[in-house]
Predicted model as a PDB file, atoms N, CA, C, CB and O in Angstrom, pLDDT in the B-factor column:
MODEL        1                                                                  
ATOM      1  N   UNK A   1     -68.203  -5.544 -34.887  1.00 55.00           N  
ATOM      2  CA  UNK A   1     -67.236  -6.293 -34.119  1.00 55.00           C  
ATOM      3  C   UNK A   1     -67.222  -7.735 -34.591  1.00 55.00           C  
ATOM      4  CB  UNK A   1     -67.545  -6.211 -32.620  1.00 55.00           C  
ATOM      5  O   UNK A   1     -68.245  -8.251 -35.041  1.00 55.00           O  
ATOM      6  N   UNK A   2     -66.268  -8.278 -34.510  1.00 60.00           N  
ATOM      7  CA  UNK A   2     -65.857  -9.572 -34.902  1.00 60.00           C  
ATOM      8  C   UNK A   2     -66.015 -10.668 -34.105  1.00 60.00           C  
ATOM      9  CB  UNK A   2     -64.688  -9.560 -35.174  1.00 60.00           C  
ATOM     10  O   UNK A   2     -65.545 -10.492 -32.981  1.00 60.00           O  
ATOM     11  N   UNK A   3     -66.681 -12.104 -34.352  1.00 63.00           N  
ATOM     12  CA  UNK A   3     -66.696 -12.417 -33.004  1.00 63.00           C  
ATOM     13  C   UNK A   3     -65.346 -13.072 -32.087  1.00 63.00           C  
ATOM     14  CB  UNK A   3     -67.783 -13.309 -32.985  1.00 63.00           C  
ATOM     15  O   UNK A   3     -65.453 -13.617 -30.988  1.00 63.00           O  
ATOM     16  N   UNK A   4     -64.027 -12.851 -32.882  1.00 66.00           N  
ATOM     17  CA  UNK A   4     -63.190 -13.093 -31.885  1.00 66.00           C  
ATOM     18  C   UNK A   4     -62.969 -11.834 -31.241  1.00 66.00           C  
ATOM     19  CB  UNK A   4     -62.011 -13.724 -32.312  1.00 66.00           C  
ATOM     20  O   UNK A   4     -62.179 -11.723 -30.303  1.00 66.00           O  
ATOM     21  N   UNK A   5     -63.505 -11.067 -31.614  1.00 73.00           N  
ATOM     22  CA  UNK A   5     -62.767  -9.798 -30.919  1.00 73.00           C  
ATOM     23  C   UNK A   5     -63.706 -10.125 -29.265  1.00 73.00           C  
ATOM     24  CB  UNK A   5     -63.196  -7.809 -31.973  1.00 73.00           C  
ATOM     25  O   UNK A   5     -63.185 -10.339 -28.170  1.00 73.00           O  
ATOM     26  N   UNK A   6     -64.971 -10.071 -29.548  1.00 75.00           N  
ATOM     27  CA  UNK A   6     -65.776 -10.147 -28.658  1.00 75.00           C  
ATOM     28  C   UNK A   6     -65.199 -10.966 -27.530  1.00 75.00           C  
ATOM     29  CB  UNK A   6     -66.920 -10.575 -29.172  1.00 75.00           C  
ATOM     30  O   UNK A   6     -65.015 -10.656 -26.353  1.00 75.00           O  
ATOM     31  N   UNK A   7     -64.937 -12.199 -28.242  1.00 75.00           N  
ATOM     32  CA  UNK A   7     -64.346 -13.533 -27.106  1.00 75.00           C  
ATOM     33  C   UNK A   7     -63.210 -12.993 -26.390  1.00 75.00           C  
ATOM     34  CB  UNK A   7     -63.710 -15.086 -27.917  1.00 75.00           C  
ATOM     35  O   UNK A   7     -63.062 -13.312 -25.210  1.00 75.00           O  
ATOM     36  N   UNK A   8     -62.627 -12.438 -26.794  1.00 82.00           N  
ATOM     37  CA  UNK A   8     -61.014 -11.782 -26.308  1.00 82.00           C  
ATOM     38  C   UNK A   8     -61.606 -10.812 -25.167  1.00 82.00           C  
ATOM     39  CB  UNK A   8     -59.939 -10.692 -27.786  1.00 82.00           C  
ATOM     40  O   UNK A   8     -61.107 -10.850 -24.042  1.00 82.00           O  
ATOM     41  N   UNK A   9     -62.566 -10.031 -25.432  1.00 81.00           N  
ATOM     42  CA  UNK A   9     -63.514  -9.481 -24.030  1.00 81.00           C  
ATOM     43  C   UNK A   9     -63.831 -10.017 -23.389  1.00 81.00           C  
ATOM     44  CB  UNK A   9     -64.523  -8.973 -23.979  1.00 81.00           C  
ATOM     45  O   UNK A   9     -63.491  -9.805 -22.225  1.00 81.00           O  
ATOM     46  N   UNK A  10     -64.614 -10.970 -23.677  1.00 80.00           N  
ATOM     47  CA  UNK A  10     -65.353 -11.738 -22.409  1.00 80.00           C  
ATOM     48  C   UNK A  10     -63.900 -12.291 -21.555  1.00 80.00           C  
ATOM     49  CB  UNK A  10     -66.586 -13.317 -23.039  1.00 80.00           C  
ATOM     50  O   UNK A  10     -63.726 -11.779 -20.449  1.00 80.00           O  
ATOM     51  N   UNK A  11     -63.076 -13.104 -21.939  1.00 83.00           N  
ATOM     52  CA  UNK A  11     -62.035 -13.597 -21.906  1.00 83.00           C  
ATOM     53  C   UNK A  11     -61.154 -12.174 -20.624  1.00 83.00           C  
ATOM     54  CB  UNK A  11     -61.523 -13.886 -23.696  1.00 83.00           C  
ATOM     55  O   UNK A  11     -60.793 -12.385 -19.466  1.00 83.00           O  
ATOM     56  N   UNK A  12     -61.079 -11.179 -21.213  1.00 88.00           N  
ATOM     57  CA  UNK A  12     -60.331 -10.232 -20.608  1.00 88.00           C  
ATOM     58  C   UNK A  12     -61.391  -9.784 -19.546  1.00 88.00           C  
ATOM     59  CB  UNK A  12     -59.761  -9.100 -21.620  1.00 88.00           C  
ATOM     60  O   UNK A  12     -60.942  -9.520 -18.430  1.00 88.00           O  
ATOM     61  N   UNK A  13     -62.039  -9.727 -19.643  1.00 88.00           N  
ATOM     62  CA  UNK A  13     -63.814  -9.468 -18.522  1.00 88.00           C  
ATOM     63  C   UNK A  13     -63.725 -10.399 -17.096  1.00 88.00           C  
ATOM     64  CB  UNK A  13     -65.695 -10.352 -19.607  1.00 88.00           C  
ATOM     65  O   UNK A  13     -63.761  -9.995 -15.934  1.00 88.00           O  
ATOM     66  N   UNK A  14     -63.596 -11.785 -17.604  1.00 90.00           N  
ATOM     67  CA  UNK A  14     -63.234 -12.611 -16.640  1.00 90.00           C  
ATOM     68  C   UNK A  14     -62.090 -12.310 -15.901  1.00 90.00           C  
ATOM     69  CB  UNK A  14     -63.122 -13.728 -17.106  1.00 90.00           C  
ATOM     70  O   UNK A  14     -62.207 -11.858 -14.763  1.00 90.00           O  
ATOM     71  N   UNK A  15     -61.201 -12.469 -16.313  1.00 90.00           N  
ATOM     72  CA  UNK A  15     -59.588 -12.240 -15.958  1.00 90.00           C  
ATOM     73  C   UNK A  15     -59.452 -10.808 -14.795  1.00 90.00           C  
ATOM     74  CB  UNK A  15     -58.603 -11.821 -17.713  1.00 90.00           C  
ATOM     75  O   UNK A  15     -58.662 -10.641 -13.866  1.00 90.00           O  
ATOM     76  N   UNK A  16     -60.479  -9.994 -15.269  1.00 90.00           N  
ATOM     77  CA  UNK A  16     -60.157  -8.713 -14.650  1.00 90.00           C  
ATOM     78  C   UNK A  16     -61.073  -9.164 -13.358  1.00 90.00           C  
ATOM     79  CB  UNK A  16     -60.606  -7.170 -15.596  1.00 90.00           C  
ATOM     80  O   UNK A  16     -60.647  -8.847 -12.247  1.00 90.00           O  
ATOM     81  N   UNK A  17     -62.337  -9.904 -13.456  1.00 92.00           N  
ATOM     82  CA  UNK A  17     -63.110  -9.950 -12.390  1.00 92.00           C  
ATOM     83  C   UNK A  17     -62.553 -11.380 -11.195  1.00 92.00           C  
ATOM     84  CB  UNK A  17     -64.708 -10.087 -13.089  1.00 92.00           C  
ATOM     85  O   UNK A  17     -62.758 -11.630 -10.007  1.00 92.00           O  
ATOM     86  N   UNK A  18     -61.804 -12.019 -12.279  1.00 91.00           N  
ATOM     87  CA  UNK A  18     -61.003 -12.712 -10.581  1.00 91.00           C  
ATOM     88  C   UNK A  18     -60.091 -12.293 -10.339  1.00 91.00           C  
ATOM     89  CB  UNK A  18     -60.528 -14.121 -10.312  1.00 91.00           C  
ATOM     90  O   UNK A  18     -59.551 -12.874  -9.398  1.00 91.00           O  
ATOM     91  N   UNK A  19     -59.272 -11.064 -10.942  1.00 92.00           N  
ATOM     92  CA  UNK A  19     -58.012 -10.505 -10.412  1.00 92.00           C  
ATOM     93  C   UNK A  19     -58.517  -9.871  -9.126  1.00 92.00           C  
ATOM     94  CB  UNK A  19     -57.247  -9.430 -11.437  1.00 92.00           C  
ATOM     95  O   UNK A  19     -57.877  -9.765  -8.080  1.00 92.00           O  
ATOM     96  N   UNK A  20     -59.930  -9.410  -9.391  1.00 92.00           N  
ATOM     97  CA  UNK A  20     -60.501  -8.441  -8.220  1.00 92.00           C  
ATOM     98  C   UNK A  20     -61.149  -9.218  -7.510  1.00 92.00           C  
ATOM     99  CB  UNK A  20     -61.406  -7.265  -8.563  1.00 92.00           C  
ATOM    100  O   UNK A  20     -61.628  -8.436  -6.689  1.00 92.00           O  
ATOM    101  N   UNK A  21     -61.545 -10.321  -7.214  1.00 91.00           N  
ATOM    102  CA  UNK A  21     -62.187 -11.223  -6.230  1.00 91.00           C  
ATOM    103  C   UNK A  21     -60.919 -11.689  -5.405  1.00 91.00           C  
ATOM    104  CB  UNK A  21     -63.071 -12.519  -6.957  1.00 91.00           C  
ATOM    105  O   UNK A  21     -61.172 -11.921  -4.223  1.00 91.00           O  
ATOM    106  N   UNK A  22     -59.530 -11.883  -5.819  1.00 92.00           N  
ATOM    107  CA  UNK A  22     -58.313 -12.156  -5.308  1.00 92.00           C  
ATOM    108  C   UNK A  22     -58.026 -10.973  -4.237  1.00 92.00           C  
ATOM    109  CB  UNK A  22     -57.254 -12.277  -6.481  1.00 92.00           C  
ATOM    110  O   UNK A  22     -57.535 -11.017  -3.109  1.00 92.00           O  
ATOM    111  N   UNK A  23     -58.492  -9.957  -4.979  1.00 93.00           N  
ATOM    112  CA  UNK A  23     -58.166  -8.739  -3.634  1.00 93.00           C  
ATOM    113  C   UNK A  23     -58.774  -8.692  -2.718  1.00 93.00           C  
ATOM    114  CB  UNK A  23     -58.266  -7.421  -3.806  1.00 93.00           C  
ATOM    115  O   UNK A  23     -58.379  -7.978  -1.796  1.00 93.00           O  
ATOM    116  N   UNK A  24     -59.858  -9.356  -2.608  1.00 92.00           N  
ATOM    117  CA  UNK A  24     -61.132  -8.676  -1.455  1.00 92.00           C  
ATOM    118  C   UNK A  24     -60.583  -9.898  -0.385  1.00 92.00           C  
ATOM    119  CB  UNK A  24     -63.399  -8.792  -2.069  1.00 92.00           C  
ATOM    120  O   UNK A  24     -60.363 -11.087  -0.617  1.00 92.00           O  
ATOM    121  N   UNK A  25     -60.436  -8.994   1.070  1.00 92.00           N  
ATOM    122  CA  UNK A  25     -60.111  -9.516   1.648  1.00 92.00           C  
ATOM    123  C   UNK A  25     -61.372 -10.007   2.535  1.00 92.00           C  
ATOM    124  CB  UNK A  25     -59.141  -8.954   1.974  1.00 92.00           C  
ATOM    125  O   UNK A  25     -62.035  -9.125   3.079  1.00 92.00           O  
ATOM    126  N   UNK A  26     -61.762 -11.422   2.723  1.00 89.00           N  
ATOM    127  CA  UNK A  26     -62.858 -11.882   3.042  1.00 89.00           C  
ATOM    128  C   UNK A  26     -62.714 -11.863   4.961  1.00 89.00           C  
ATOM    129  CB  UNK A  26     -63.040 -13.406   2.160  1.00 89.00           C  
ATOM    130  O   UNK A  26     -61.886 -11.386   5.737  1.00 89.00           O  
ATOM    131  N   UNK A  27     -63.858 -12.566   5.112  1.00 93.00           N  
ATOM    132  CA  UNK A  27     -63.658 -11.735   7.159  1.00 93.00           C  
ATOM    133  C   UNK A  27     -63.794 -13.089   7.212  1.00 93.00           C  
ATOM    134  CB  UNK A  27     -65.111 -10.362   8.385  1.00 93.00           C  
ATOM    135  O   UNK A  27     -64.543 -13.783   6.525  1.00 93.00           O  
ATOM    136  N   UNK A  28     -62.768 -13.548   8.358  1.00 96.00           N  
ATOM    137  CA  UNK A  28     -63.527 -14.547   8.963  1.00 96.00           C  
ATOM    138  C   UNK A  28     -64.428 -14.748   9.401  1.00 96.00           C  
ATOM    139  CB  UNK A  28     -63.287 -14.880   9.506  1.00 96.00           C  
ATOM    140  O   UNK A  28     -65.186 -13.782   9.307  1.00 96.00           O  
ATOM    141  N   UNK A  29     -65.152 -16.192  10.273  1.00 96.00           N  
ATOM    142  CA  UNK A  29     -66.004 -16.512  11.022  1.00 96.00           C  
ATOM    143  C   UNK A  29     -66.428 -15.750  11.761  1.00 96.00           C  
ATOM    144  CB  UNK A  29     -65.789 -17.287  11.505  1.00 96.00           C  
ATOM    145  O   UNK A  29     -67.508 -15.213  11.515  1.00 96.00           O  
ATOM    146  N   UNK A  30     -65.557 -15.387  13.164  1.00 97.00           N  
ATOM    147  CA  UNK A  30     -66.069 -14.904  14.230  1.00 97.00           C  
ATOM    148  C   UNK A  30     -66.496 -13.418  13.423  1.00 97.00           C  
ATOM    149  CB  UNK A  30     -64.979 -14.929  15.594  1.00 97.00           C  
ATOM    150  O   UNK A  30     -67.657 -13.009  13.418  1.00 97.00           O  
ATOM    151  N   UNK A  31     -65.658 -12.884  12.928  1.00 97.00           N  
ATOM    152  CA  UNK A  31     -66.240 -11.428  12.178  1.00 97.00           C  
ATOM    153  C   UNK A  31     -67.763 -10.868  11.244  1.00 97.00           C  
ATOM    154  CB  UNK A  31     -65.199 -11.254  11.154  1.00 97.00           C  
ATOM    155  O   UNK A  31     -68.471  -9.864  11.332  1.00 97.00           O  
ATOM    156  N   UNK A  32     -67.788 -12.212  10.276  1.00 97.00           N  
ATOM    157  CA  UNK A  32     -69.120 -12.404  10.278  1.00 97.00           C  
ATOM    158  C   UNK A  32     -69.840 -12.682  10.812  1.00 97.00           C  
ATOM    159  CB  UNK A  32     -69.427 -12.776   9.856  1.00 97.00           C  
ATOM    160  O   UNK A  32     -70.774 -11.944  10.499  1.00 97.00           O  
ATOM    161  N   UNK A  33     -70.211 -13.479  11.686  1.00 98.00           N  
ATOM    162  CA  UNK A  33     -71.226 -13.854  12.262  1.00 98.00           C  
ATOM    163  C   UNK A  33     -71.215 -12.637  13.524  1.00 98.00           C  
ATOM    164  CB  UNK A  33     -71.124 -15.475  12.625  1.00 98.00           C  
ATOM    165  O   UNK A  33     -72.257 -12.534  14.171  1.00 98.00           O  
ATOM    166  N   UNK A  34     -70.123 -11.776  13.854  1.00 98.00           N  
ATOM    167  CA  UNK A  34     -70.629 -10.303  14.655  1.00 98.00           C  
ATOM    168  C   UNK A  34     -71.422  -9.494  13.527  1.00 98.00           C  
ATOM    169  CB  UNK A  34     -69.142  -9.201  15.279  1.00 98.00           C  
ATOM    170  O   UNK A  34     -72.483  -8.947  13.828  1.00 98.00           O  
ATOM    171  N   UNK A  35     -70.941  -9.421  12.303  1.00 97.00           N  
ATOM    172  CA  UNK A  35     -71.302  -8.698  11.223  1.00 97.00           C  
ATOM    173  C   UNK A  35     -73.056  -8.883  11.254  1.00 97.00           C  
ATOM    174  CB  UNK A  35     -70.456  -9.300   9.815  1.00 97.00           C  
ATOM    175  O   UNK A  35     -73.856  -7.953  11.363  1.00 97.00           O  
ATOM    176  N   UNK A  36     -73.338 -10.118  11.146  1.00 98.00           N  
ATOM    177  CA  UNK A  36     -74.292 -10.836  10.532  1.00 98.00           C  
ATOM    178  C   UNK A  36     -75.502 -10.192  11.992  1.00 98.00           C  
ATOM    179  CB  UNK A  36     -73.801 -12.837  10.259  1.00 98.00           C  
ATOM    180  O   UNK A  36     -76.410  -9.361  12.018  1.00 98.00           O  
ATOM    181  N   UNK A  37     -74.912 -11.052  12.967  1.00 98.00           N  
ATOM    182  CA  UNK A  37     -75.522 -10.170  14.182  1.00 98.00           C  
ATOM    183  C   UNK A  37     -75.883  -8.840  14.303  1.00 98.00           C  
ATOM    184  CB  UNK A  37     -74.793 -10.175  15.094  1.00 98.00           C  
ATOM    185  O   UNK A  37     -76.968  -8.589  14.828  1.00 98.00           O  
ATOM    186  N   UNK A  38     -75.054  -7.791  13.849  1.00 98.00           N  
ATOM    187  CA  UNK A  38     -75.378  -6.373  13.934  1.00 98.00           C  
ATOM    188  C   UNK A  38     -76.411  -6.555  12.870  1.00 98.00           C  
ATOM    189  CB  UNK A  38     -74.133  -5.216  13.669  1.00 98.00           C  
ATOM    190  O   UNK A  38     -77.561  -6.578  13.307  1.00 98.00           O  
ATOM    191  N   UNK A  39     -76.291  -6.677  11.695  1.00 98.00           N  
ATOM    192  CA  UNK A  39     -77.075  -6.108  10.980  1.00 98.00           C  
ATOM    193  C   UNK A  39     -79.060  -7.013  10.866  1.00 98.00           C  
ATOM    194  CB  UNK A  39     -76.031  -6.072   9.562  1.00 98.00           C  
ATOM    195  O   UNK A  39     -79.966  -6.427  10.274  1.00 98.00           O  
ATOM    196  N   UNK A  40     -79.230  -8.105  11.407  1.00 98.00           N  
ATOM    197  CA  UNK A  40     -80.400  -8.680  12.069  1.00 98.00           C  
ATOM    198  C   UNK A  40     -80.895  -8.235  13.307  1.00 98.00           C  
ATOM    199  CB  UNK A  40     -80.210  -9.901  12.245  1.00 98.00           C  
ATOM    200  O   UNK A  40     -82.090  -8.250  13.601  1.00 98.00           O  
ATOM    201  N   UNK A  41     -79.792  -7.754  14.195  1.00 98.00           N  
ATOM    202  CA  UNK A  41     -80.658  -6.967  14.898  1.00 98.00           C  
ATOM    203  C   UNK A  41     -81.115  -5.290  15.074  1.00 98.00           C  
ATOM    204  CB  UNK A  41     -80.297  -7.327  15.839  1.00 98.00           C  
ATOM    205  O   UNK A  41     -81.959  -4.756  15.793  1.00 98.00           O  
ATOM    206  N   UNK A  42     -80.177  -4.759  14.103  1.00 98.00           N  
ATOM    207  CA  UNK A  42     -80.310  -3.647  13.551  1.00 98.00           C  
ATOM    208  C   UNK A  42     -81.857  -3.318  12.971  1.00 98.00           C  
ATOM    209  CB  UNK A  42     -79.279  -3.646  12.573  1.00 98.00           C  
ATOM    210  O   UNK A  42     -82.633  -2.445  13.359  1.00 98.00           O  
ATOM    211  N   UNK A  43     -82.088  -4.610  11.597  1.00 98.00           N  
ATOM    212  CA  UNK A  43     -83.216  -4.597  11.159  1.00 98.00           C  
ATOM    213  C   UNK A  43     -84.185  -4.653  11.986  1.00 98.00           C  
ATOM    214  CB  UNK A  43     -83.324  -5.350  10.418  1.00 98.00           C  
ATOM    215  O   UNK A  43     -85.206  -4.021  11.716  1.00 98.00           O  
ATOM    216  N   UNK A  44     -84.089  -5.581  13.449  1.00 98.00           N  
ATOM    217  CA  UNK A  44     -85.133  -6.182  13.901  1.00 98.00           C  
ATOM    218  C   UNK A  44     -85.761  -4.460  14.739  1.00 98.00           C  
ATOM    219  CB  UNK A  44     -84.638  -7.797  14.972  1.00 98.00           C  
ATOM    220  O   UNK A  44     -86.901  -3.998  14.702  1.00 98.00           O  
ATOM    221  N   UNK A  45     -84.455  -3.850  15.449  1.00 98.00           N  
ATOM    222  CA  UNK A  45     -84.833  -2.400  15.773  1.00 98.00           C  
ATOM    223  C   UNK A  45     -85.735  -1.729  15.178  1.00 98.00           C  
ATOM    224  CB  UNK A  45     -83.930  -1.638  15.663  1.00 98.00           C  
ATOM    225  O   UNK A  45     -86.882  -1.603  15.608  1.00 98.00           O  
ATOM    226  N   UNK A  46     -85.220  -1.145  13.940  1.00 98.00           N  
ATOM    227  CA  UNK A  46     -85.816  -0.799  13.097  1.00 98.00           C  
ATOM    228  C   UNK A  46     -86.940  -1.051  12.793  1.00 98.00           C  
ATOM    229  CB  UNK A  46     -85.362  -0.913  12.468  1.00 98.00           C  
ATOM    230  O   UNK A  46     -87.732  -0.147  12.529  1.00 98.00           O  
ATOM    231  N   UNK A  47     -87.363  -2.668  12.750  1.00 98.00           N  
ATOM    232  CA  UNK A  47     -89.089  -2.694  12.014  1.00 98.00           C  
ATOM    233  C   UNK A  47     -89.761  -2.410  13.156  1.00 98.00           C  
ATOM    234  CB  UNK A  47     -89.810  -4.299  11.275  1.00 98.00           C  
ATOM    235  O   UNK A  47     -90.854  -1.855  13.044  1.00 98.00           O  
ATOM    236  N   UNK A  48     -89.284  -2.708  14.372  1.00 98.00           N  
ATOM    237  CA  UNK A  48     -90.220  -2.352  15.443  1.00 98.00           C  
ATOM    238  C   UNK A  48     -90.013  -1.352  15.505  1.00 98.00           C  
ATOM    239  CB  UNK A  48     -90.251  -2.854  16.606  1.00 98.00           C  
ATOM    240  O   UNK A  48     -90.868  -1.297  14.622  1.00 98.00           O  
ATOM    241  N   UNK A  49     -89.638  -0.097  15.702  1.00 98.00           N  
ATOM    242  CA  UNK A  49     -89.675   1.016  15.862  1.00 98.00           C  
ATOM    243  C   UNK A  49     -90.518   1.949  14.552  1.00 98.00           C  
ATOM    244  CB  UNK A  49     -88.303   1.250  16.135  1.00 98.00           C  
ATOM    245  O   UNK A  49     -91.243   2.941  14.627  1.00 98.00           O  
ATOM    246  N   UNK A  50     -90.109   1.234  13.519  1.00 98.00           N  
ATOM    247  CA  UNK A  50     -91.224   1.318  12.497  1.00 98.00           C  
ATOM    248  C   UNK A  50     -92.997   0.820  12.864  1.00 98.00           C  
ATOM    249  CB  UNK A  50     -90.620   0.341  11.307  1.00 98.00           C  
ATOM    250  O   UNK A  50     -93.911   1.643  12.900  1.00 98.00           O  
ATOM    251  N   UNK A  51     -93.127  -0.252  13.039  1.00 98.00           N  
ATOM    252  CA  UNK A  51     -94.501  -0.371  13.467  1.00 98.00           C  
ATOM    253  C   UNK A  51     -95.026   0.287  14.629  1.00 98.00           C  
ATOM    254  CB  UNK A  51     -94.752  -1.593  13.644  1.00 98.00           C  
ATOM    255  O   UNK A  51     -96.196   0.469  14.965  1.00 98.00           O  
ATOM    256  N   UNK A  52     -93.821   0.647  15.246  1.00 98.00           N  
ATOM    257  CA  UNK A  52     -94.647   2.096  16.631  1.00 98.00           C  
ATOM    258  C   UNK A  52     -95.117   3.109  16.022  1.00 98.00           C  
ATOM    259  CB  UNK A  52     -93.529   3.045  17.838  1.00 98.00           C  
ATOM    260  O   UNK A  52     -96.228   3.591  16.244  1.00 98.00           O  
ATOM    261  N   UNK A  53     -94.048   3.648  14.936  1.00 98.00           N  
ATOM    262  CA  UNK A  53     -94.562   5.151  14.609  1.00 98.00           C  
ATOM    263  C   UNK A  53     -95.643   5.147  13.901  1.00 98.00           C  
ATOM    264  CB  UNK A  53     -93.647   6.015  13.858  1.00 98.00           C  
ATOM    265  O   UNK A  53     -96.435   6.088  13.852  1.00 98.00           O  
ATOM    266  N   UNK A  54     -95.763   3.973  13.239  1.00 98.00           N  
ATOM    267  CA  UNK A  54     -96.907   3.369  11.980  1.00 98.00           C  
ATOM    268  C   UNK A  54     -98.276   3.509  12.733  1.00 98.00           C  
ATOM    269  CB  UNK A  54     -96.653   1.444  11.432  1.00 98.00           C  
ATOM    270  O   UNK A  54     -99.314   3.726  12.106  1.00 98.00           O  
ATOM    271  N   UNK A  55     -98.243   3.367  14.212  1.00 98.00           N  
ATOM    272  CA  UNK A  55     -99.725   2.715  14.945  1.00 98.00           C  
ATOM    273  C   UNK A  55     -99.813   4.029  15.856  1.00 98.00           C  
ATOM    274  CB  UNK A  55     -99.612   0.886  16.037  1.00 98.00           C  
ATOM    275  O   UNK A  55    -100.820   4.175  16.549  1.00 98.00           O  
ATOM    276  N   UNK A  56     -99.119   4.685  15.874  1.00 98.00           N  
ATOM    277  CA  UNK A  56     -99.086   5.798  16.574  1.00 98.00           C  
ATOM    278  C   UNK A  56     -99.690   7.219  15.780  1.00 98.00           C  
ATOM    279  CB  UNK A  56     -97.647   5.893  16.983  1.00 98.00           C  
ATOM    280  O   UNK A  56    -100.674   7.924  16.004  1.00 98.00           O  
ATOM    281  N   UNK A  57     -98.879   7.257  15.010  1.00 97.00           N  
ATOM    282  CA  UNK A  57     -99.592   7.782  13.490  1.00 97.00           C  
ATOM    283  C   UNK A  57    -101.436   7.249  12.872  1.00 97.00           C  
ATOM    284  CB  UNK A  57     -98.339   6.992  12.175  1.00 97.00           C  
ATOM    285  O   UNK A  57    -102.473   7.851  12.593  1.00 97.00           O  
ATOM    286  N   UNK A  58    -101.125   6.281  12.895  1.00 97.00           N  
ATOM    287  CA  UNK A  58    -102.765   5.955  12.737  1.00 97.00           C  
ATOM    288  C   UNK A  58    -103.623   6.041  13.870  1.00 97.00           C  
ATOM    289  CB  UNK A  58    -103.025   4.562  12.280  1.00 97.00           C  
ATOM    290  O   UNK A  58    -104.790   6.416  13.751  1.00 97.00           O  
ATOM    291  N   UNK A  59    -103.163   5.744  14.869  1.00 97.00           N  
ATOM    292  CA  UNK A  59    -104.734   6.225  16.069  1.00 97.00           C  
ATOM    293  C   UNK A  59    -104.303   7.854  15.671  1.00 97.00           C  
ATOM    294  CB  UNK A  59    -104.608   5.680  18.578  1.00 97.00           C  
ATOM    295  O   UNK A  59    -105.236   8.234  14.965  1.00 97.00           O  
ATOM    296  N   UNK A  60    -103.321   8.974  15.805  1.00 96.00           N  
ATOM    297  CA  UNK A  60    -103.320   9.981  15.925  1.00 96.00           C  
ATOM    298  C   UNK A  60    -104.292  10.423  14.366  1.00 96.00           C  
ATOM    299  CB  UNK A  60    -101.847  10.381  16.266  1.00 96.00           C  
ATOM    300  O   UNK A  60    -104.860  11.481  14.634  1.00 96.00           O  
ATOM    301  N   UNK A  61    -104.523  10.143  13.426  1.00 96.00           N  
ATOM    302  CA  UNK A  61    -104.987   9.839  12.442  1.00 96.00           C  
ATOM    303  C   UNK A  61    -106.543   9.696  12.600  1.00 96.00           C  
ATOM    304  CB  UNK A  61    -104.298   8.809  12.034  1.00 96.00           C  
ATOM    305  O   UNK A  61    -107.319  10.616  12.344  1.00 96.00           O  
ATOM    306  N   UNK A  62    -106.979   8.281  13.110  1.00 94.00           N  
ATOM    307  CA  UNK A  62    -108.206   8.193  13.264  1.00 94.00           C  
ATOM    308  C   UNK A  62    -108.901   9.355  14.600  1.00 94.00           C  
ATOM    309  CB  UNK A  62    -108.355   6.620  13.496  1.00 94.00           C  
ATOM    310  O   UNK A  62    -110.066   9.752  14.653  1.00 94.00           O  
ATOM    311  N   UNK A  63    -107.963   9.638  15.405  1.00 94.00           N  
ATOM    312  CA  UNK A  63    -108.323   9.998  16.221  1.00 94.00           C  
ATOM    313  C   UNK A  63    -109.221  11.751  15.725  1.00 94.00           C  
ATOM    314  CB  UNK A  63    -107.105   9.785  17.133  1.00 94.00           C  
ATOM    315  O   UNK A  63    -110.177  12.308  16.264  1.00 94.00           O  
ATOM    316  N   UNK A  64    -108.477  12.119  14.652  1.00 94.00           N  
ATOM    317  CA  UNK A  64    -108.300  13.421  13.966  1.00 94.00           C  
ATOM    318  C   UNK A  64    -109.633  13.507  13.196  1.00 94.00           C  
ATOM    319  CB  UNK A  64    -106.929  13.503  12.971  1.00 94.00           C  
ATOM    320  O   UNK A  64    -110.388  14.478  13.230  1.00 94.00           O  
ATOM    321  N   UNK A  65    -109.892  12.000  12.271  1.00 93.00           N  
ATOM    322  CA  UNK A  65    -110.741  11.982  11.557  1.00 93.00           C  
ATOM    323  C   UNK A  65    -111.968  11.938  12.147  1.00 93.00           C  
ATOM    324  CB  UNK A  65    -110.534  11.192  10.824  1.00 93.00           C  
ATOM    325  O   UNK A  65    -112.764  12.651  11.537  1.00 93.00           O  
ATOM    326  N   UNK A  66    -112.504  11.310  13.221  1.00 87.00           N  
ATOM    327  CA  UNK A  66    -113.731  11.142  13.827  1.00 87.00           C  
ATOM    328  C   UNK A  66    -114.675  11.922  14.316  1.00 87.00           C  
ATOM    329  CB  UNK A  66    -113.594  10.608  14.557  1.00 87.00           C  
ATOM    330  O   UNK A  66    -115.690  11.429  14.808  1.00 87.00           O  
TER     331      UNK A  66                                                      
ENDMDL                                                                          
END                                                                             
């Protein structure tokens, strides 16, 4: 490959990737920050409900081993 050919890619690479950043339709404020909300407290569910089964599992565990 040639290196103008290359440049004419990168060149056409770009072009295609802000044609497609032009499409995405971004959320407003209030939408994100509900967005943002679900998914922090989603996680926060989750790890705690994770460290239950985690400690629950291990006494049932030690309890087994002793």
């Amino acid at each position: 490959m040639s290196e103008k050919t290359t440049k004419t890619q990168k060149k056409s690479w770009f072009k295609g990737l802000k044609a497609e950043f032009n499409k995405v339709i971004w959320p407003d404020k209030n939408t994100l920050a509900k967005q943002t909300t679900a998914v922090v407290s989603v996680s926060i569910l989750l790890g705690a409900l994770i460290t239950v089964i985690d400690a629950v599992l291990k006494y049932g565990i030690d309890f087994l081993v002793r």
